[in-house]
N, C-alpha and C positions, 0 to 999 in steps of 0.2 A: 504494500500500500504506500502511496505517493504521500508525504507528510513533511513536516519539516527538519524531521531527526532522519529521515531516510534518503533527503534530496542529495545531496551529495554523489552519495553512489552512483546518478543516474547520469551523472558528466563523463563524456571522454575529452581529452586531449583533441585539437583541431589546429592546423594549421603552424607556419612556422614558428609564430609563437608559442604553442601547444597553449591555447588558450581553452578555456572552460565551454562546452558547448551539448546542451541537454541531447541524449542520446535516442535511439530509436524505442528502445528500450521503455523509455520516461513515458512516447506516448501509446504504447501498447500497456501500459500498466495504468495508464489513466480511468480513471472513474469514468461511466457516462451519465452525461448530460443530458435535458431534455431541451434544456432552450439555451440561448444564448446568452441569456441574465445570469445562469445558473455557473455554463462554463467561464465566464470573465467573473463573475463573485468568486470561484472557485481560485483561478490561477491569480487573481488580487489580493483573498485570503492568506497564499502562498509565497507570493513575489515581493508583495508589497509596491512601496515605490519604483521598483523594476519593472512589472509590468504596465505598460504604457499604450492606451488607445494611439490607433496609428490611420483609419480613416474606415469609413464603411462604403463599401464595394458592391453592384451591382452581379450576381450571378449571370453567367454566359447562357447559360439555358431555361432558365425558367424567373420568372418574375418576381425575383428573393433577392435578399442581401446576403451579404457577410462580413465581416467584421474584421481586420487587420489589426493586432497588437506586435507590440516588441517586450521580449524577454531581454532586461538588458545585463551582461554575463560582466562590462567593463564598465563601468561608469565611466571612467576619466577620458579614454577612449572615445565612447559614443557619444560625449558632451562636444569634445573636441569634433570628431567628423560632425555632429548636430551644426555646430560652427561655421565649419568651415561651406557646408550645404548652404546654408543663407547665405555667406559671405560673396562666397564664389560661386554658387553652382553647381557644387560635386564636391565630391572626399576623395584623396588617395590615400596610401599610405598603407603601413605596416601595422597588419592587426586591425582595422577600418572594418574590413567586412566581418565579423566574428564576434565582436564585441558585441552583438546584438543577434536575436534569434527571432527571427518572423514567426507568429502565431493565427492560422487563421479561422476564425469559430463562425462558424455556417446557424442561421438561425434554430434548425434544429437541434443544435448544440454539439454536432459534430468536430473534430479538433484536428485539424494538419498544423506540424509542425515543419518548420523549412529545416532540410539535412543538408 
């Protein structure tokens, strides 16, 4: 069970930084959900200040939304690329893409995590 004495375990190593990155694992052991209130109460519960609304998205096939968050893994990182997006237009850099984990929760409470 997903909790917050058990998160941990549910990270591997990613990238050349071997940075912290929720595993396939985390979202096959996840609870189900019935709606989309239920799944974002749920990983808010969880993340805290880390999980972060990120825009809601129209479904390609049928007349539904979905809901876009970020797991954020770096803070200092992802503030900084958050920066430098307004500033400039884009992030590069080392450790940029990873410091954050895309979350997406489909009305019916469904859960894709980005690998």
């Amino acid at each position: 069970m997903i909790n917050a004495e058990t998160l941990s375990s549910y990270y591997e190593k990613k990238g050349r930084l071997q940075q912290n990155f929720l595993s396939k694992q985390f979202q096959s052991d996840l609870p189900k959900f019935s709606t989309h209130e239920e799944a974002a109460g749920w990983f808010s519960a969880l993340f805290g200040e880390d999980f972060i609304f990120v825009e809601k998205m129209k479904t390609a096939t049928e007349d539904e939304f979905y809901y876009l968050y970020d797991i954020i893994h770096d803070r200092p990182r992802w503030e900084r690329r958050e920066q430098d997006i307004k500033e400039k237009g884009f992030a590069n850099g080392l450790g940029m893409l990873l410091c954050a984990q895309r979350v997406d929760i489909y009305e019916d409470g469904s859960v894709e995590l980005a690998f």
